[in-house]
C-alpha positions as a printed NumPy array, in Angstrom:
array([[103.021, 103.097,  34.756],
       [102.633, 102.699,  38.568],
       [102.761, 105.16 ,  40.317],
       [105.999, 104.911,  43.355],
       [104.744, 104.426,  46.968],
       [105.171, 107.882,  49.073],
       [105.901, 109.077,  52.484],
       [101.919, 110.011,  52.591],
       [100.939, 106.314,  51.233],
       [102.536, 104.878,  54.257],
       [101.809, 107.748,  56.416],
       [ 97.672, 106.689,  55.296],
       [ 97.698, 102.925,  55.997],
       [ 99.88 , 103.457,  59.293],
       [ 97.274, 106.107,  60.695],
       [100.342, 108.629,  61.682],
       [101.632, 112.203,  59.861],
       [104.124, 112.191,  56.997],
       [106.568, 113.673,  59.673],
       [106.681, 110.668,  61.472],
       [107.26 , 108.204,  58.733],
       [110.185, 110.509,  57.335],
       [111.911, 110.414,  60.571],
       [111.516, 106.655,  61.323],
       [112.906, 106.324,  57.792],
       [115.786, 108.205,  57.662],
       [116.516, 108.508,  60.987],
       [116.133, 104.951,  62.311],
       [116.914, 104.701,  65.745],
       [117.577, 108.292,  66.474],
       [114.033, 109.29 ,  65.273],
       [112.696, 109.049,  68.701],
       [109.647, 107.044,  67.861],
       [108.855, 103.693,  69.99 ],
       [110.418, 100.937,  68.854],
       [106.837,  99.547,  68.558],
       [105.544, 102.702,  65.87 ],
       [108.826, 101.987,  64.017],
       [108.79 ,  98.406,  63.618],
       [105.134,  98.995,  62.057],
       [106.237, 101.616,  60.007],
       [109.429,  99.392,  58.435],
       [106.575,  97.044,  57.697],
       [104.455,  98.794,  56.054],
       [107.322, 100.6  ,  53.902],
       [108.495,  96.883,  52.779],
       [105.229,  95.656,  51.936],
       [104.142,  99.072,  49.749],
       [108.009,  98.573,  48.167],
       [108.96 , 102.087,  49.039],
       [112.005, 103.624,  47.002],
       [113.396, 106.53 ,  48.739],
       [114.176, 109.577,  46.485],
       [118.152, 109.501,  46.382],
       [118.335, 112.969,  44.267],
       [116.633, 114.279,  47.726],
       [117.938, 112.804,  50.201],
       [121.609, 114.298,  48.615],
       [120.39 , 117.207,  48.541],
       [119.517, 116.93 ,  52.032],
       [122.6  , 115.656,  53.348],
       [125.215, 116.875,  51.1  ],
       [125.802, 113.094,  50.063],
       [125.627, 111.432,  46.836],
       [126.398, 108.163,  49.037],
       [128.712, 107.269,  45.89 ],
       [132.424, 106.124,  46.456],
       [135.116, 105.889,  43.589],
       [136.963, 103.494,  43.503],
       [140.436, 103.404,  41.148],
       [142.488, 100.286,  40.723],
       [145.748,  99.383,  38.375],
       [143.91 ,  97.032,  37.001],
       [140.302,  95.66 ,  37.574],
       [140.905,  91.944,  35.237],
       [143.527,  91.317,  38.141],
       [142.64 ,  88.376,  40.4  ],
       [144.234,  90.693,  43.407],
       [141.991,  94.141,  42.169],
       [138.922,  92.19 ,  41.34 ],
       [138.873,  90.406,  44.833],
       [139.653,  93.892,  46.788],
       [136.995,  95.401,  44.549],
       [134.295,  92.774,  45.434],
       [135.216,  93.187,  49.073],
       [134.644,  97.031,  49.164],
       [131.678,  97.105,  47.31 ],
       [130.494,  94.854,  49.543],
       [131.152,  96.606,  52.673],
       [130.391,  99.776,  51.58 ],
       [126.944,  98.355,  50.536],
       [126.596,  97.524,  54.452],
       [126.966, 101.444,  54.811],
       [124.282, 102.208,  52.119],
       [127.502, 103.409,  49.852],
       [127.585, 102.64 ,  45.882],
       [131.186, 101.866,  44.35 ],
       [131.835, 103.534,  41.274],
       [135.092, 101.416,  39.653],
       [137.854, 102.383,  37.174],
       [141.139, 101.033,  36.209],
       [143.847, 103.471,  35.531],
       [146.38 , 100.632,  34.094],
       [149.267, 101.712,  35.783],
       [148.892, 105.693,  34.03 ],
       [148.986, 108.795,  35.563],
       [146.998, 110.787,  33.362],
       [144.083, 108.167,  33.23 ],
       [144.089, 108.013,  36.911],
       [143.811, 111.302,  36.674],
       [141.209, 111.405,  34.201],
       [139.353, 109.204,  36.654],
       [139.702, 110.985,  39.371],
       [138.011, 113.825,  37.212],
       [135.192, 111.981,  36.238],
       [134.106, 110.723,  39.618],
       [134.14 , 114.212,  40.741],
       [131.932, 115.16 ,  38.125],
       [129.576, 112.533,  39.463],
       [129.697, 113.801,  42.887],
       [131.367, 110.701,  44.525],
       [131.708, 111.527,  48.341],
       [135.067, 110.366,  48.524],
       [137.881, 108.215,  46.9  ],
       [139.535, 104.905,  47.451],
       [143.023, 104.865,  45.158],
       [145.407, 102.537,  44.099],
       [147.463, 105.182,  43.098],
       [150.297, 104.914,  39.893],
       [153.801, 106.438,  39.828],
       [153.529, 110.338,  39.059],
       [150.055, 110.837,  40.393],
       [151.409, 112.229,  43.647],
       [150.092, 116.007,  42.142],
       [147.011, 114.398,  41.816],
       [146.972, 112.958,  45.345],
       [148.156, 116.525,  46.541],
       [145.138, 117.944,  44.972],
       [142.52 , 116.213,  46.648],
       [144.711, 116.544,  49.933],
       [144.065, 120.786,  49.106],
       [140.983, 120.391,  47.834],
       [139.676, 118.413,  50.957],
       [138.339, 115.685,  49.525],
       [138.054, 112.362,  51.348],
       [140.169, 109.712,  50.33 ],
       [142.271, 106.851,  51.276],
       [145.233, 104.87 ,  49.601],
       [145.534, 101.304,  48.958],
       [148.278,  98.804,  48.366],
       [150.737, 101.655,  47.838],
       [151.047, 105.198,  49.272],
       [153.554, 107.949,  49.031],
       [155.906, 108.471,  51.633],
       [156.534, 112.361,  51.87 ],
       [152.659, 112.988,  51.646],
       [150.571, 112.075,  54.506],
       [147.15 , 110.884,  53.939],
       [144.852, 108.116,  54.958],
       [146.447, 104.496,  53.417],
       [146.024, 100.544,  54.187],
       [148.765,  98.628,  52.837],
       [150.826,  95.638,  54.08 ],
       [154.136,  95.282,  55.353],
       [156.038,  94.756,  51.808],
       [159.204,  94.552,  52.98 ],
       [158.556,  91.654,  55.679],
       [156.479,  89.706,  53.252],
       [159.517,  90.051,  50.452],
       [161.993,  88.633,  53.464],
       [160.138,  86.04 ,  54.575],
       [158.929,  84.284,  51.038],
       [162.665,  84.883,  49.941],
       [164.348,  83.276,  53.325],
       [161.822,  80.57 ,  52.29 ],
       [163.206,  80.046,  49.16 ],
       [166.866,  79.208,  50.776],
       [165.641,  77.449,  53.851],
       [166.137,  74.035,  50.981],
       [169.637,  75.011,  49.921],
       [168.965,  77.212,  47.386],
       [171.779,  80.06 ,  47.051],
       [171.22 ,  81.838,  43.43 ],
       [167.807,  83.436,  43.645],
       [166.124,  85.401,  40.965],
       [163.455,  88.188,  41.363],
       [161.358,  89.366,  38.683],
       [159.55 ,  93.438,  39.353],
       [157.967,  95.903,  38.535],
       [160.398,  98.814,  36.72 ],
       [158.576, 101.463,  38.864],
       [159.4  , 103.803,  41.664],
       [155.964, 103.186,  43.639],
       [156.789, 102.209,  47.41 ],
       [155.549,  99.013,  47.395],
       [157.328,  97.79 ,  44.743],
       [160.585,  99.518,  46.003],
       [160.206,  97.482,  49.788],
       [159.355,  94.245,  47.955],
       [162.948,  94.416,  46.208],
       [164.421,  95.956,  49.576],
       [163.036,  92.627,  51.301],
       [164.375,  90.1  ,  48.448],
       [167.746,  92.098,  48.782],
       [167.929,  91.921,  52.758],
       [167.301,  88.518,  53.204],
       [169.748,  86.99 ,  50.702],
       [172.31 ,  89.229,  52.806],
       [171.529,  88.756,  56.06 ],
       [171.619,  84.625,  54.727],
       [175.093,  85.429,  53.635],
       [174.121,  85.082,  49.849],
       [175.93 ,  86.64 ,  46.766],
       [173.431,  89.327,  44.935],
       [174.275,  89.472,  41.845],
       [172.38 ,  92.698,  40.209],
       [171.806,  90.397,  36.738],
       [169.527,  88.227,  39.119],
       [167.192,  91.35 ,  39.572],
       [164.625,  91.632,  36.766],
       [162.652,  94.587,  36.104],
       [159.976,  94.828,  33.683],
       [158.005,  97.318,  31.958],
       [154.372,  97.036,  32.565],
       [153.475,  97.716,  29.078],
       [155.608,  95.428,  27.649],
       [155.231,  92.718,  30.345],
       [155.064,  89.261,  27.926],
       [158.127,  90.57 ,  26.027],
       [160.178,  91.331,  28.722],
       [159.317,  88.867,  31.256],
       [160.487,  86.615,  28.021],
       [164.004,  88.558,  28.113],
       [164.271,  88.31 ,  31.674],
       [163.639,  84.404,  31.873],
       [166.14 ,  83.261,  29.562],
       [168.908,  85.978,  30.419],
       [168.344,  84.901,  34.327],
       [167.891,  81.136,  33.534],
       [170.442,  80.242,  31.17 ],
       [172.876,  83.28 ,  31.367],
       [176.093,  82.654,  32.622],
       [175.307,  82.313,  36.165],
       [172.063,  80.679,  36.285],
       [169.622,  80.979,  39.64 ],
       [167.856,  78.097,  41.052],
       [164.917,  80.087,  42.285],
       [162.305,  83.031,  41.613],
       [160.532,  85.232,  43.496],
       [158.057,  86.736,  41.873],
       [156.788,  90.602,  42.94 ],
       [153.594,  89.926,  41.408],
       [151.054,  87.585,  40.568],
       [150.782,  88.425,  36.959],
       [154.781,  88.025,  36.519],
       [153.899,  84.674,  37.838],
       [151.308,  84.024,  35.124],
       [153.552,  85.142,  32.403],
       [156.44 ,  83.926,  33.951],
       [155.562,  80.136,  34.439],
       [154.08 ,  79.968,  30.913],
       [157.505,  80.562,  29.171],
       [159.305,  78.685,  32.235],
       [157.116,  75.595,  31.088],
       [158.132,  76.399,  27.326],
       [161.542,  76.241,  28.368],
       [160.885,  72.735,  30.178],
       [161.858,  73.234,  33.476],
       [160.418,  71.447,  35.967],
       [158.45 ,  72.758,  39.901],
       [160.454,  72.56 ,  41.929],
       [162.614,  70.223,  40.873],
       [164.743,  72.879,  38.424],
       [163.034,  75.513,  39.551],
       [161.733,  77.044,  43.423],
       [159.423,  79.475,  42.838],
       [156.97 ,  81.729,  45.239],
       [154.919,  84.358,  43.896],
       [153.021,  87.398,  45.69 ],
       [149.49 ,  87.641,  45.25 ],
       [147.238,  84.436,  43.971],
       [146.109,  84.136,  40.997],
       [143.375,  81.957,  39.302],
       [146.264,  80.249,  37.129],
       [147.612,  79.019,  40.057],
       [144.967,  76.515,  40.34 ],
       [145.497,  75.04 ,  37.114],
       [149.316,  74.532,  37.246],
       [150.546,  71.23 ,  37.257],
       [152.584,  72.321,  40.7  ],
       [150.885,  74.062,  43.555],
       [152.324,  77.274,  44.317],
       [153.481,  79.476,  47.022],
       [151.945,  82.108,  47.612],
       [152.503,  85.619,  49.437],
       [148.4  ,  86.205,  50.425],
       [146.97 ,  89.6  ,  51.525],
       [144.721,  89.782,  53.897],
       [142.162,  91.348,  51.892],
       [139.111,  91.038,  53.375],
       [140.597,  93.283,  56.836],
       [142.024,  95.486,  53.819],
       [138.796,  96.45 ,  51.987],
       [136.725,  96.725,  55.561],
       [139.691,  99.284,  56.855],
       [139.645, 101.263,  53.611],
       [135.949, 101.689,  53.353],
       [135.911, 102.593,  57.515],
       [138.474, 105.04 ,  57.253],
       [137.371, 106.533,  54.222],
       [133.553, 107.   ,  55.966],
       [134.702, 108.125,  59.021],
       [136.602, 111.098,  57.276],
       [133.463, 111.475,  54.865],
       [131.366, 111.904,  58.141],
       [134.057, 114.074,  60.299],
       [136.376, 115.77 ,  57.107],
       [138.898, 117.104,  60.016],
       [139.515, 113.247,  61.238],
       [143.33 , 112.882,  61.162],
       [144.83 , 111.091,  58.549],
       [145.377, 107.201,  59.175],
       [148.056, 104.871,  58.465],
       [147.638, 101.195,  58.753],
       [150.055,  98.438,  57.527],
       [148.949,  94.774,  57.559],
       [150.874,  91.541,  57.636],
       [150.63 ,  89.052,  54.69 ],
       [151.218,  85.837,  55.313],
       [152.988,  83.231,  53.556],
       [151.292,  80.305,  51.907],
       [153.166,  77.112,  51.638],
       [153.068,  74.676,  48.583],
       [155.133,  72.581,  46.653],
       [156.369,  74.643,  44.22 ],
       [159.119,  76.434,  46.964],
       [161.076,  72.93 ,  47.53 ],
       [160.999,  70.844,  50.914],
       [162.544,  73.091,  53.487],
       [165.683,  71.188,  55.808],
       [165.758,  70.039,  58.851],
       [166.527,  72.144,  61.361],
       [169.956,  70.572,  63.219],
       [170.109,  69.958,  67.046]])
């Protein structure tokens, strides 16, 4: 087996002390050595493929440069995008992303949340599910970094980067009755988490502010466990019940998914029977007959502000907390209707 380059290998063909390599090396520009020395150094490292020791350079630092990363689920176009984007960026930082999925369950977020620990992760990057907020309070006692995504808890305050819910639920919905459409259907989450709270607070503001009847069998709420069943149930009770809508808005992208396949089942036709707008893409999307609206997340700003404000707190634990809410913005397709024209 060969035998891994060292400090003193380098140190050798260079003609300076160990000392010096170390510090250009894990120092970099604040090792004090001329730019000149350093550059040959670098060289010399690259060409004799040096590995630095990670089990001592933690110990040196305190670091395991490791960050955990837990998402509802990673299989979701939305989660697996975001994921791809932090480990990305944290790679830029020397930072390895540990992932996990909790699927939308409290005690295997938690049980995630354990784990990583266990492994020493420097810090935590959550999508957190409803009933974890004792979990999220531990790590806020226990002073270990960490920062919220997509949805955060109201009455605790810690880092999070999420998007304005409620203005991208308003706007896609006003969208939907800019053609004439008056009976519009929305299809949620049944879940108490924030996010999915101001996405039905936005659907429910703008058809009243549009002067639009709300009726409360129009407002679906499904199970996550049970989501083909009961998106199912909620299609044909909100499509050929007694008062029928003529559009959906749907909270997520996988309701789309599931949503569209019985939808097409049922025959309906995009837009034609049927305005629709969903939040989040999805990969489906491509594939369907009818283009579709889309609420998109700006979620390459989103993973770069996570993984900064989750460092920064790793580097300086008593950084105060942040709180940063993006805009989404609406993408427009075919499958929300022609819009009216505005009158003079």
């Amino acid at each position: 087996m060969k035998r891994k380059t060292s400090l003193k290998d380098i140190a050798k063909k260079v003609g300076v002390s160990t000392a010096t390599v170390s510090y250009v090396l894990s120092k970099g520009k604040e090792s004090k050595v001329s730019v000149g020395m350093s550059e040959k150094i670098k060289k010399v490292a690259k060409e004799l493929n040096y590995q630095p020791n990670q089990i001592a350079k933690s110990l040196k630092s305190g670091k395991t440069f490791t960050i955990g990363l837990i998402v509802a689920d990673i299989s979701n176009p939305f989660f697996a995008n975001f994921a791809r984007i932090i480990e990305d960026e944290a790679a830029h930082l020397n930072y390895t992303v540990i992932f996990g999925s909790s699927d939308e369950k409290a005690g295997k977020s938690w049980d995630l949340i354990q784990f990583l620990l266990n492994r020493q992760v420097d810090g935590f990057i959550i999508a957190p599910t409803e009933g974890s907020e004792i979990h999220i309070q531990y790590l806020k006692e226990q002073h270990i970094p960490f920062v919220l995504i997509d949805r955060y808890f109201p009455k605790i305050n810690t880092n999070y980067v999420v998007i304005n819910n409620y203005k991208a639920s308003y706007e896609a919905v006003e969208r939907l009755i800019n053609p004439g459409n008056k009976k519009i259907g929305m299809l949620a989450y049944d879940t108490s988490l924030h996010h999915m709270q101001e996405r039905i607070r936005g659907y429910q503001a703008a058809m009243k502010d549009n002067g639009l009847n709300l009726k409360e069998s129009w407002l679906k709420k499904i199970n996550f466990d049970n989501i083909k069943e009961e998106v199912r149930y909620a299609i044909d009770d909100i499509l050929n019940g007694q008062d029928p809508v003529d559009a959906l808005f749907f909270a997520t992208n996988t309701l789309a998914v599931q949503s569209l396949k019985y939808i097409d089942e049922l025959k309906y036709k995009i837009p034609a029977d049927l305005a629709i707008i969903s939040f989040d893409e999805g990969e489906a999307f491509d594939f369907y007959y009818c283009p579709l609206t889309f609420v998109k997340q700006p979620l390459i700003e989103f993973g770069k502000k996570a993984v900064k404000v989750l460092t920064e707190q790793i580097a300086d634990p008593t950084k105060k907390e942040e709180h940063i809410c993006l805009n989404a913005e609406l993408i427009i397709r075919k499958s929300c209707g022609n819009p009216l024209k505005s009158v003079k």
